[in-house]
Each structure stands twice: as C-alpha cells, then as structure tokens.
DOKOL-959333 format. One record per residue (C-alpha): x negated, y negated, z negated. Coordinates in pm, 1 decimal, decimal comma. Layout:
<pts>
+----------+----------+----------+
:       c1 :       c2 :       c3 :
+----------+----------+----------+
:        X :        Y :        Z :
...
+----------+----------+----------+
</pts>
This chain:
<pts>
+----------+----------+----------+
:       c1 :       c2 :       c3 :
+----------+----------+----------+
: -14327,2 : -23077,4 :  -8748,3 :
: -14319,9 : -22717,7 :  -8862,3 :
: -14059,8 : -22538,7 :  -9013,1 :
: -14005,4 : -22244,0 :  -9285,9 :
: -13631,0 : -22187,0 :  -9241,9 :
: -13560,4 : -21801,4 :  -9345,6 :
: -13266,4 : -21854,7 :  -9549,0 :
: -12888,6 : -21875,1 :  -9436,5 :
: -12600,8 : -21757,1 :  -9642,8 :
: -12521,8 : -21366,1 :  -9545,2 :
: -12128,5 : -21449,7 :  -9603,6 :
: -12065,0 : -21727,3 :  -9373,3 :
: -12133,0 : -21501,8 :  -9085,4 :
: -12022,7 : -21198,6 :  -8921,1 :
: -12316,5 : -20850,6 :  -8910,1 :
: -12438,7 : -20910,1 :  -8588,6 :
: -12453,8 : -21248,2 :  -8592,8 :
: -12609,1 : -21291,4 :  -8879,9 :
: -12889,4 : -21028,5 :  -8788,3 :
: -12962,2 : -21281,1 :  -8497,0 :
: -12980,6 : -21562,4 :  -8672,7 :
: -13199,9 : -21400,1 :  -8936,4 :
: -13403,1 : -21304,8 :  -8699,7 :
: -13430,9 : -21637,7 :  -8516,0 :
: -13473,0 : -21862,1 :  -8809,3 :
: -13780,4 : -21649,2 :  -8932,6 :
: -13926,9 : -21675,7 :  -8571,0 :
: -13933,9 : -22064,8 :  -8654,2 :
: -14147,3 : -21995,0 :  -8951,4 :
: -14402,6 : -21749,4 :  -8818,1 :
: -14423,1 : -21996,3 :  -8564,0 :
: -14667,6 : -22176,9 :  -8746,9 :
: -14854,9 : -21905,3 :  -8793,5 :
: -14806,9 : -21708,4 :  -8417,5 :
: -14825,6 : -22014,1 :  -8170,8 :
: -14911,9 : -22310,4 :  -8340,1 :
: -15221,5 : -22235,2 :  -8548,0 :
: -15487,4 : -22021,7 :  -8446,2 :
: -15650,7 : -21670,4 :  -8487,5 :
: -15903,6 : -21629,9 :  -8627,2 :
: -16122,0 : -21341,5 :  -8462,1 :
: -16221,6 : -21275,7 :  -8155,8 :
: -16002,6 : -21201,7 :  -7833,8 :
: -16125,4 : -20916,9 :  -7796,0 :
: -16050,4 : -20805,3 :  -8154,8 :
: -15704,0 : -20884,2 :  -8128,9 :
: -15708,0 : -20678,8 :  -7776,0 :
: -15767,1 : -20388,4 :  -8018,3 :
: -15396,6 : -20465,1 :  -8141,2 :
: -15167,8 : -20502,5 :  -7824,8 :
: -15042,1 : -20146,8 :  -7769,5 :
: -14925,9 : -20152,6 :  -8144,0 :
: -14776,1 : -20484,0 :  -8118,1 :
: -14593,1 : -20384,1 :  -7730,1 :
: -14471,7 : -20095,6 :  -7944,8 :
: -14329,1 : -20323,8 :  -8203,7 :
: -14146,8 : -20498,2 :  -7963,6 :
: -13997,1 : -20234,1 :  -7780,5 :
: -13866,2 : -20079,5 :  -8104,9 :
: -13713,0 : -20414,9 :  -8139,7 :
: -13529,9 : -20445,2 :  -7841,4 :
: -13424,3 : -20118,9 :  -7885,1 :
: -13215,6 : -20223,9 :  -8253,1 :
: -13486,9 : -19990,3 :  -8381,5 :
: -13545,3 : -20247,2 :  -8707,6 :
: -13620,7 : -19984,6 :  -8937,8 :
: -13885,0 : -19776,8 :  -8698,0 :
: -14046,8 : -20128,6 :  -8636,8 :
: -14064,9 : -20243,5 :  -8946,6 :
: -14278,1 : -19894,9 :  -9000,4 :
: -14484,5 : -19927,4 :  -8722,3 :
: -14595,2 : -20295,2 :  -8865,1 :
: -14669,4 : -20104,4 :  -9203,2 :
: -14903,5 : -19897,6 :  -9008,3 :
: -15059,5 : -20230,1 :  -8848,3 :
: -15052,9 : -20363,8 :  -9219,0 :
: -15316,3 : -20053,6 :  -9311,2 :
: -15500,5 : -20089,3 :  -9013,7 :
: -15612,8 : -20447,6 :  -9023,4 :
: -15678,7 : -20399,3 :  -9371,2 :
: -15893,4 : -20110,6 :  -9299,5 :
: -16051,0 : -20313,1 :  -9041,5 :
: -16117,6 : -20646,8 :  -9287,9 :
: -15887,7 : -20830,7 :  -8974,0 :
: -15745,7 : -21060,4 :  -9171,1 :
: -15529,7 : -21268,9 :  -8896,7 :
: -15385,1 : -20924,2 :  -8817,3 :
: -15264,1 : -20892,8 :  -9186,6 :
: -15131,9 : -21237,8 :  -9170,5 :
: -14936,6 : -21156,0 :  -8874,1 :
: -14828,9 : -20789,7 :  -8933,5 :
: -14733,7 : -20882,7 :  -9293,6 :
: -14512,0 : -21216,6 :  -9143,2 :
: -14321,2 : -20916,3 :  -8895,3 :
: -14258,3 : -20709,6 :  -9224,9 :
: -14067,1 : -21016,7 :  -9391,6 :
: -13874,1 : -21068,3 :  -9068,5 :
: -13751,1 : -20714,8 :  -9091,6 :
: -13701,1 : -20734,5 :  -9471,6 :
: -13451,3 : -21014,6 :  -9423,6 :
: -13236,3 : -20795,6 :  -9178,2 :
: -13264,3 : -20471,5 :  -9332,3 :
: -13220,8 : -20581,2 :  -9724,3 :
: -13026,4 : -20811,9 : -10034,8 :
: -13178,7 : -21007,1 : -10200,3 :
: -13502,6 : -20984,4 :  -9962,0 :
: -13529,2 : -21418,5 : -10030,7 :
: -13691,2 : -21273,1 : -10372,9 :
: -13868,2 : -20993,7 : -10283,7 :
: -14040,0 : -21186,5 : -10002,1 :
: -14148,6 : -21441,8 : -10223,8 :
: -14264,2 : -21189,3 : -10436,2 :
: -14458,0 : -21003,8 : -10177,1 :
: -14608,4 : -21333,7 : -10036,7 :
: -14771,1 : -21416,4 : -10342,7 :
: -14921,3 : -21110,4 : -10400,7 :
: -15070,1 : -21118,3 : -10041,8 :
: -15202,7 : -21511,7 : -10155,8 :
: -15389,5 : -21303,0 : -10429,8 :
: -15548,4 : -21064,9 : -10251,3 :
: -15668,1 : -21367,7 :  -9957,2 :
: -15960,3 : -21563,2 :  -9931,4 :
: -16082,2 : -21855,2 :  -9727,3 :
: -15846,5 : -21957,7 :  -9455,3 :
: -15577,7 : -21722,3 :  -9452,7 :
: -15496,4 : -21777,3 :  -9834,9 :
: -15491,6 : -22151,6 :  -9724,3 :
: -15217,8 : -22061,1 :  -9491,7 :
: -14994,2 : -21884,3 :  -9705,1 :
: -15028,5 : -22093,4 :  -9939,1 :
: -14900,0 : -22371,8 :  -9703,5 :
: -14642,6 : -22124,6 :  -9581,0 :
: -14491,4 : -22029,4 :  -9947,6 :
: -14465,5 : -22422,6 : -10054,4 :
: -14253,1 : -22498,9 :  -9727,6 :
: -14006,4 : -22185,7 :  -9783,9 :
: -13977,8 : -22308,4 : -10139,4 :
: -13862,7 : -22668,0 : -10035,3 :
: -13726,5 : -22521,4 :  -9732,4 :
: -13471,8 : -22290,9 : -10009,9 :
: -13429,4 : -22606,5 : -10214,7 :
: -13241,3 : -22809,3 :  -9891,8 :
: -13031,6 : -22554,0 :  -9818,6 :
: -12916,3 : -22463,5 : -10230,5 :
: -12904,3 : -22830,2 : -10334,1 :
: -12628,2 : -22778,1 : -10511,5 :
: -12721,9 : -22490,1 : -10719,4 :
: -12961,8 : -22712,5 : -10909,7 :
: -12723,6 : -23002,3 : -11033,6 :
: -12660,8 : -22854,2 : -11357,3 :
: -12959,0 : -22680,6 : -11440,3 :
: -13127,1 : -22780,6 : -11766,9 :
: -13508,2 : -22866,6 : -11716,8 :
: -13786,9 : -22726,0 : -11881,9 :
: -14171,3 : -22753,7 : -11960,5 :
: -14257,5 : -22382,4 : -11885,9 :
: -14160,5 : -22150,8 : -11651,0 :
: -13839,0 : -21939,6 : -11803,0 :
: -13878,2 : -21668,5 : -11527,1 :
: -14051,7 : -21538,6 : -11181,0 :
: -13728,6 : -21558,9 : -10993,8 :
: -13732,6 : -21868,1 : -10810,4 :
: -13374,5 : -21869,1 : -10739,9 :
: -13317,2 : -21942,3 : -11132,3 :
: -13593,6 : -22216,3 : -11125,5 :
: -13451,2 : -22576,9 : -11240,5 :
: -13604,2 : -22894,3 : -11026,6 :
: -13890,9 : -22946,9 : -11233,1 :
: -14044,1 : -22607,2 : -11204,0 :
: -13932,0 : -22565,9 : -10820,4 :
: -14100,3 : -22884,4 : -10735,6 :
: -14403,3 : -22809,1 : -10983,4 :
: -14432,9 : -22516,6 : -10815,6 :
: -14431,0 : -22641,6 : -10427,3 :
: -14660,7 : -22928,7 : -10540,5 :
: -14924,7 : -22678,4 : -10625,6 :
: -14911,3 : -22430,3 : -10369,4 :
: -14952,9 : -22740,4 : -10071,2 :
: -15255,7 : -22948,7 : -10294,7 :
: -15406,8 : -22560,5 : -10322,8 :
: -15366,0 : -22507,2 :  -9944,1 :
: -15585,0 : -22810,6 :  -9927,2 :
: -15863,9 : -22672,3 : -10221,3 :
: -16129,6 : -22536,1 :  -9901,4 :
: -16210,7 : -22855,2 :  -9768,7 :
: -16538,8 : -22782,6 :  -9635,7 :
: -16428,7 : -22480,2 :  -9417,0 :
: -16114,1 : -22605,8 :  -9375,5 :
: -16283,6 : -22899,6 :  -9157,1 :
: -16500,2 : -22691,1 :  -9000,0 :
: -16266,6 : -22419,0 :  -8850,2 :
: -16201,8 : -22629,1 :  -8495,7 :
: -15820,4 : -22526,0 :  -8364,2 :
: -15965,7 : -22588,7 :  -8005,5 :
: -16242,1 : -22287,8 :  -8052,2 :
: -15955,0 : -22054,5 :  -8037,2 :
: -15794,6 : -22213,3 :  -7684,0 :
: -15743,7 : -21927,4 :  -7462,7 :
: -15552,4 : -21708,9 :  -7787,2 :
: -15367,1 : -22066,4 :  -7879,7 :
: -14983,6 : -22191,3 :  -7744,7 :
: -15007,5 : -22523,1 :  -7823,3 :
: -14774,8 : -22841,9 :  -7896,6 :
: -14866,6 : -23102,6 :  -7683,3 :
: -15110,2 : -23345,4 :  -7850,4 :
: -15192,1 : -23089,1 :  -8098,4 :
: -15529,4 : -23051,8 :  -8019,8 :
: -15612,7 : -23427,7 :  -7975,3 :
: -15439,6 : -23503,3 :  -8303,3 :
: -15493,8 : -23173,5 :  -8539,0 :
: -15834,1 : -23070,0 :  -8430,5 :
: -15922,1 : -22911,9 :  -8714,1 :
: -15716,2 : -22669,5 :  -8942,2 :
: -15762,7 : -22894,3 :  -9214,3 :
: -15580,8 : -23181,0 :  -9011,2 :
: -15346,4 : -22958,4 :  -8984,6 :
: -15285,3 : -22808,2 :  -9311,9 :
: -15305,2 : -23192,6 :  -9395,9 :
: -15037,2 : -23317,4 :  -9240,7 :
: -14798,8 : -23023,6 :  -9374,1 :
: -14882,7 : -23154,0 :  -9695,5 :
: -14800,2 : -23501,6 :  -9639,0 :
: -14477,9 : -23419,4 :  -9451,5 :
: -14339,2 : -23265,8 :  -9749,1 :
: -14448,7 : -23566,5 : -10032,7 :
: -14346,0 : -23795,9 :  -9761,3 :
: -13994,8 : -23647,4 :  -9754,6 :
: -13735,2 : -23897,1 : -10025,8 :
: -13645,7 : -23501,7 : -10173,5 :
: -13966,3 : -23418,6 : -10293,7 :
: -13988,9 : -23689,5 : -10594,1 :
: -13590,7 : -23592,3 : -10738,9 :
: -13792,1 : -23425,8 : -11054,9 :
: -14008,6 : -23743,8 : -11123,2 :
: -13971,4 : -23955,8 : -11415,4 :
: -13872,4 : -24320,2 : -11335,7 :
: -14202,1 : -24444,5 : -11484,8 :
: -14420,6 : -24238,7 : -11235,5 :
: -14695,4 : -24344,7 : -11027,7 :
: -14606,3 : -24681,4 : -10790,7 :
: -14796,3 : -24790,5 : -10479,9 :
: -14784,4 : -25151,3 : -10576,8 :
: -15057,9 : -25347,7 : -10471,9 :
: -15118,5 : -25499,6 : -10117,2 :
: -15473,5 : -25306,6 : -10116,6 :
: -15315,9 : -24999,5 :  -9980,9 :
: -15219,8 : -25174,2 :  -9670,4 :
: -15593,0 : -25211,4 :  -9587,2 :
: -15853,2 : -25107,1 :  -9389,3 :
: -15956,5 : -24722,1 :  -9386,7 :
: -16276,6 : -24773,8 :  -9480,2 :
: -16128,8 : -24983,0 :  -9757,7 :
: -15841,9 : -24770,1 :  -9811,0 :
: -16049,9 : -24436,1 :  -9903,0 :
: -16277,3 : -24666,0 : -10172,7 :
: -15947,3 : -24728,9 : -10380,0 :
: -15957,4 : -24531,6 : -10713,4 :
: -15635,1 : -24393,5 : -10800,1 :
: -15467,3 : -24401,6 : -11149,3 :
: -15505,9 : -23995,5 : -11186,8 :
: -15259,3 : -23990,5 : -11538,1 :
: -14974,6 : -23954,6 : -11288,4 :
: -15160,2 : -23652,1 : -11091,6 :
: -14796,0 : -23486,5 : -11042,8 :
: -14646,3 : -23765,6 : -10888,4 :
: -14539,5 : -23697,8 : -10502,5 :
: -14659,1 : -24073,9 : -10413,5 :
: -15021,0 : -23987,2 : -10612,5 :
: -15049,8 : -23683,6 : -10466,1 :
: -14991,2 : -23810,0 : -10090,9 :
: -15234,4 : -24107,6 : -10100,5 :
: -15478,8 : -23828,2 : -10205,4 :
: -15459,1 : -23659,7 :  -9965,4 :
: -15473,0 : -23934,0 :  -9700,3 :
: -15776,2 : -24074,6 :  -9865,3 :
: -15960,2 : -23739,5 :  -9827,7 :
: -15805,1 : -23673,4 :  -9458,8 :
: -15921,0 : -24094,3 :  -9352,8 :
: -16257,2 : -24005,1 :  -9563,9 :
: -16297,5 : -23675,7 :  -9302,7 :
: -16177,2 : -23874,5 :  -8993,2 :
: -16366,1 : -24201,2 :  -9069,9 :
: -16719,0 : -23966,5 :  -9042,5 :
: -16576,0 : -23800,5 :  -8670,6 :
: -16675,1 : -24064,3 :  -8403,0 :
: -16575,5 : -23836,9 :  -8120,4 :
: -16189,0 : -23842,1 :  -8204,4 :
: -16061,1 : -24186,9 :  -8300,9 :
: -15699,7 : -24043,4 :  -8178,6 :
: -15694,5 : -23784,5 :  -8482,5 :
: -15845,7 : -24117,1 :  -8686,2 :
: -15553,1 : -24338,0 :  -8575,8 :
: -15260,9 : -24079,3 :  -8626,0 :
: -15382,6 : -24061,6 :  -8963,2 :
: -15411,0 : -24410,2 :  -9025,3 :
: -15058,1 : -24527,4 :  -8886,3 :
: -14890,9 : -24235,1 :  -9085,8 :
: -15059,1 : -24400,1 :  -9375,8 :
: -14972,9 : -24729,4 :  -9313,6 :
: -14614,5 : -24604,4 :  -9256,7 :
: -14659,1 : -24412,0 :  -9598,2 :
: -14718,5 : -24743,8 :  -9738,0 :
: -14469,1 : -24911,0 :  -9610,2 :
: -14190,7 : -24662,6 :  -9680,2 :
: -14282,1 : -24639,8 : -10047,4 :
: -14408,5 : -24974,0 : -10152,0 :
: -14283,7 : -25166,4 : -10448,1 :
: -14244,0 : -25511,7 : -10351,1 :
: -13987,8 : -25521,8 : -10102,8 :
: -14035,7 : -25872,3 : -10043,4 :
: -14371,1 : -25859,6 :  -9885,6 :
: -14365,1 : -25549,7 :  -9774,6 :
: -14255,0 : -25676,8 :  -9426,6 :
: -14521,4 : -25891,5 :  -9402,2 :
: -14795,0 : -25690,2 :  -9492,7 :
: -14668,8 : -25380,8 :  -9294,4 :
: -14661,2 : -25609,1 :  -8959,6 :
: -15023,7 : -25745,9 :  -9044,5 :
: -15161,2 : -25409,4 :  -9084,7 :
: -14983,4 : -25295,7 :  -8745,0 :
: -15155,4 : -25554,0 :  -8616,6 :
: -15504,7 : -25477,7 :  -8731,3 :
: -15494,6 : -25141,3 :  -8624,9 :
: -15359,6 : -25234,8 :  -8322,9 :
: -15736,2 : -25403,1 :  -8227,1 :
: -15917,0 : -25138,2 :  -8439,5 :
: -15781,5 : -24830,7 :  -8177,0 :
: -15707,4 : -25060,9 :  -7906,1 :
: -15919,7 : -24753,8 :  -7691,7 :
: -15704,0 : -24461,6 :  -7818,9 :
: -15368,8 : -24330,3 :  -7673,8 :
: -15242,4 : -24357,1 :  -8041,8 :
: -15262,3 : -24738,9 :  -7949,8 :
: -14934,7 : -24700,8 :  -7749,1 :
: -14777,1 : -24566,5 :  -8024,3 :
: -14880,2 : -24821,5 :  -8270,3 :
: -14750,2 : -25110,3 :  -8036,8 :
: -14394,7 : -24888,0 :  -8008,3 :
: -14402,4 : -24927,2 :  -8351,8 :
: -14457,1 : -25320,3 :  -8332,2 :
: -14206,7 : -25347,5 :  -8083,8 :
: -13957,0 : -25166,5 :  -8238,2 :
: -14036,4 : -25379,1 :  -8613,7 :
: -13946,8 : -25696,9 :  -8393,0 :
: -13695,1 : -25566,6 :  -8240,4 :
: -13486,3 : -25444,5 :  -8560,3 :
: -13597,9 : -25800,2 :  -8746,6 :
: -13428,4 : -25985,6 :  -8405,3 :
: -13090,7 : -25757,2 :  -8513,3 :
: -13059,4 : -25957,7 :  -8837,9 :
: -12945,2 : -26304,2 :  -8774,5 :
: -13098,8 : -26433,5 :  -9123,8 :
: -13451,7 : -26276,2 :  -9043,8 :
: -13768,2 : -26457,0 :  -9121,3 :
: -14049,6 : -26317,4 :  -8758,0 :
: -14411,8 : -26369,1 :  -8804,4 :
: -14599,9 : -26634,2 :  -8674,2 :
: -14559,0 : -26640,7 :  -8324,3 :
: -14290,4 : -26441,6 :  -8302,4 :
: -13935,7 : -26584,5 :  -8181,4 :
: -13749,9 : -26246,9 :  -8072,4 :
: -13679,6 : -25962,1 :  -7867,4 :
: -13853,7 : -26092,4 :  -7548,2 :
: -14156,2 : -26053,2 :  -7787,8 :
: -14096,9 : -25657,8 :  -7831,3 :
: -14017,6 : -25650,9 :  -7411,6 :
: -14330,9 : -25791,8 :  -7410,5 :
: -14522,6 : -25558,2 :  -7638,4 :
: -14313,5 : -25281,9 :  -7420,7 :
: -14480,8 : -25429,3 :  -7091,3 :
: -14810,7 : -25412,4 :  -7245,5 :
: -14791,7 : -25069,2 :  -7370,6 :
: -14662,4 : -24901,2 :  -7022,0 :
: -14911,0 : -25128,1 :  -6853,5 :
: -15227,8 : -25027,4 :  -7067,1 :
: -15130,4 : -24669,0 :  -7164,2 :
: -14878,2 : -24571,9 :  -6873,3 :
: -14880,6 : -24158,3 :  -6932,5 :
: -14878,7 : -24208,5 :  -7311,6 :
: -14557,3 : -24126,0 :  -7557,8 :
: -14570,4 : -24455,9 :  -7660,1 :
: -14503,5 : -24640,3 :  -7367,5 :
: -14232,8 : -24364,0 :  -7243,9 :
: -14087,2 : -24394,6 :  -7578,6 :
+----------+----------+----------+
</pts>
C-alpha cells in the first residue's frame, strides 16, 4: 500500500534524468509520511511553518537543491527548538530527498542519519521511522537481489554498512525495526488518524479501514511478512501454520497461543501481530469495517501460508463463508463475497475440481456478483 522506493542505480541513467527520478521516487516514500499519515500538532502550529516551507519550494523550482536543502537545515533547528516533532519528521524527510541528488553514496549515509534521528525520537514519531527504515531496507533488498546470492551468512553483525549485510542480518534487521514500530501499543491505538482531517490527504477508505495509527502501522507490518521475500533467510524447520484452528473465529483466533521458540519466523511474527490488531478491533464496536479488513486479510494470511494443501480449499471457503454472515452489515462484506466469487470462479476453470456443497459453477459466482452489486451497489466489491 505504501512504498519506500529511494534507490535506483545512478549509471543506468543520464544527470538530469536521474535527478528527476531521484527526486520522484523519494516523493513516494515521504508520502507516507506527508499525505497519508497524519500530523501531529495543531493546524495552527504547522501555520507557523508555511513561509519556510513556500520558500523551500521555490528554491526547488528554481534548481536551487543546495540553497533548499539549507533552508530545511534551518527548519531542522527550528522545530527542534520548538519540541515540533512532526516538523522534524518532515524537514528531516526533505533533507534525505536532497541528499540523494546532491551526493554518492547518500543510500548509506541516509540510513545512517535515519537511525540516529530513531534515537533521539520518542512516542509516535520514533514509531514512524522505525516503520519507514524497515521498508527502505526491504525496499534496497528488491532492487539488489542479486548482490546477496553469494554472500556467506553469519550470526552477528560483521559491519554498520547495510549494503555489505548478508540475508540473515538484512532480514534480522527489517524484522526488528517493523515488530519495534509496533512496541507503543497503547498510544499507538489511541492517536485517531481522523482527529487530524482538515491537515490529512487521504486514500480513499483510509479512514474507515486505518482509523487509528496503530491500524496503520499494522498493516505495514503485515504487508511486508506477508510478502513470499521476506522468509528467504528462514531455516526450513521454522514456524508452520498447520492446524485448521487458525481458520477460526476472531474471537477464537486471538485465544490461540503461539509456539514463541520460532519468534524470528516471518509466519510467527505476522499471526502476532494479527492477533494483537483482531484483539484491538474485536473491543471497537463502532467500526466493524476496520474489524472485517483485518479479519479477511487474516483469513487470506491463512490461506496463503497454510501447510496442508489439501484442505486448505475447504477450510478457506468455509471461513469466507462465516465471515460473510458475521459482517454481513459492513461494506467490507462486498469485498468478502468478491472474494467468494472469484474462489468459485477459478475452481470452475479446472475441469477436475472438487466445489463445495451446493456449488455447481460459475453461475454460482454470477450469482454471488448479483448479490454483491445488489446489497452493496457503491462498494469496491461489487464494482470490482
């Protein structure tokens, strides 16, 4: 959903274009923090900021890199001065983007610089860098596959250059930095995204389904264990989702004690995390839509990683269709019966299939599709 994407390789492309480029891959990553998150003081506080920030800008336009890159220095000192954190966050995100066009080897000394700014945080902004730094890590890892293939693996950490990291410590290292994001429940599920409305360009459904920052955070978290990449380092005897009782209820689902010897396995870690985001959701009777999204991701989850392939069908269909009465009265329920539609849909392309009971084909999924854009009409579901 979000993306860290700083990195390209300075010798595929020509000066100017690569000073574009630069420049527009780092505006996907401060994304996250600049439009899709939130800040975190007052509008009026940030009003104290605006003629420093049009001045940025302008220096920008203008090719001025260096001069802007100074001016956010001087924004740097201010906010500190000030104890305006979300200012830091932001002036300090403008400094990297200028870093990457103005210097080599700026992948390191970014790195470098964002940890020490994770030291001297607190509270939520050290959550979000902390988020931040794990997804440029993976997000260097997908573009530099290659450079690990050979690299011999080791217990400790051989140096603070991440570029010379094997798999192991990269992944180690990524692992930590999103279950640390994740360390503040409390406040973390307390800071609403929706206080912060008129400051806030939002995604569409991102208030309904990431109310809180902690949803949010979350979710980051889960994309990345979700993600086939993220478990390369794992030994083959690491932690397995295989029993049935992770297809169950919610309420059931958070009771389930996990086997915590495998506490660095990417399949461990993610059902930990959805047990403590369906634990938060399950007490929230207001939002059953942030409940649901949840809860289908997990199922999904389950699905996607579960041992016995033979049954896996099954159970994933039956646990569609549970949920499918549980949030019957939520607009996720469109997108759950998408999902049904389109499980009957790809069993009807296999001529050897076994369907559930009751199921003969794909007039069943038109059917399902009927239902969906008759019930939930405006929803992504039933356009989908």
């Amino acid at each position: 959903m979000y993306s860290f994407n700083p990195f390209i390789q300075r010798s595929e492309i020509s000066e100017q274009t690569k000073n574009k480029t630069m420049t527009d891959q780092f505006k996907k990553s401060i994304f996250f923090i600049l439009t899709l998150l939130l800040i975190n003081q007052t509008t009026m506080a940030q009003n104290n900021y605006e003629s420093l920030w049009k001045s940025v800008t302008k220096l920008e336009n203008e090719g001025k890199t260096k001069d802007a890159q100074k001016s956010v220095e001087n924004i740097i000192e201010k906010a500190r001065a000030d104890k305006n954190a979300t200012q830091v966050v932001k002036s300090v995100l403008y400094k990297y983007k200028y870093t990457m066009i103005l210097e080599e080897e700026s992948e390191l000394k970014i790195v470098n610089d964002l940890k020490t700014e994770i030291q001297k945080s607190s509270g939520i902004d050290k959550a979000i860098l902390q988020s931040i730094l794990a997804e440029l890590y993976f997000q260097y890892f997908n573009e530099n596959t290659w450079k690990f293939s050979n690299r011999t693996e080791t217990d400790e950490k051989q140096s603070d250059d991440f570029r010379t990291w094997d798999l192991k410590t990269l992944f180690k290292e990524i692992n930590t930095y999103y279950i640390t994001s994740l360390e503040n429940k409390e406040l973390l599920q307390q800071t609403k995204l929706d206080n912060y409305t008129p400051i806030l360009e939002q995604q569409k459904g991102s208030k309904l389904f990431r109310p809180t920052l902690y949803d949010l955070l979350a979710n980051r978290a889960i994309d990345y264990f979700n993600d086939d990449k993220s478990n390369l380092a794992e030994p083959s005897n690491a932690f397995s989702i295989d029993d049935k009782k992770f297809f169950a209820t919610a309420n059931e689902f958070v009771l389930i004690k996990l086997n915590d010897t495998d506490e660095h396995s990417q399949e461990y870690n993610a059902l930990k995390i959805y047990k403590d985001l369906l634990s938060f959701r399950l007490k929230d009777k207001t939002n059953l839509d942030a409940l649901a999204d949840a809860d289908l991701k997990r199922i999904q989850f389950i699905r996607a990683h579960y041992f016995n392939k033979d049954e896996n069908d099954a159970l994933y269909y039956g646990a569609l269709q549970r949920i499918k009465t549980e949030y019957a009265k939520c607009n996720v329920g469109a997108t759950i019966n998408y999902e049904i539609a389109n499980y009957i849909y790809q069993k009807a392309q296999d001529k050897n299939a076994i369907f559930p009971s009751g199921i003969k084909g794909v007039k069943d999924a038109l059917a399902v599709c009927d239902e969906t854009i008759k019930n939930f009409p405006d929803t992504e579901g039933a356009k989908n």
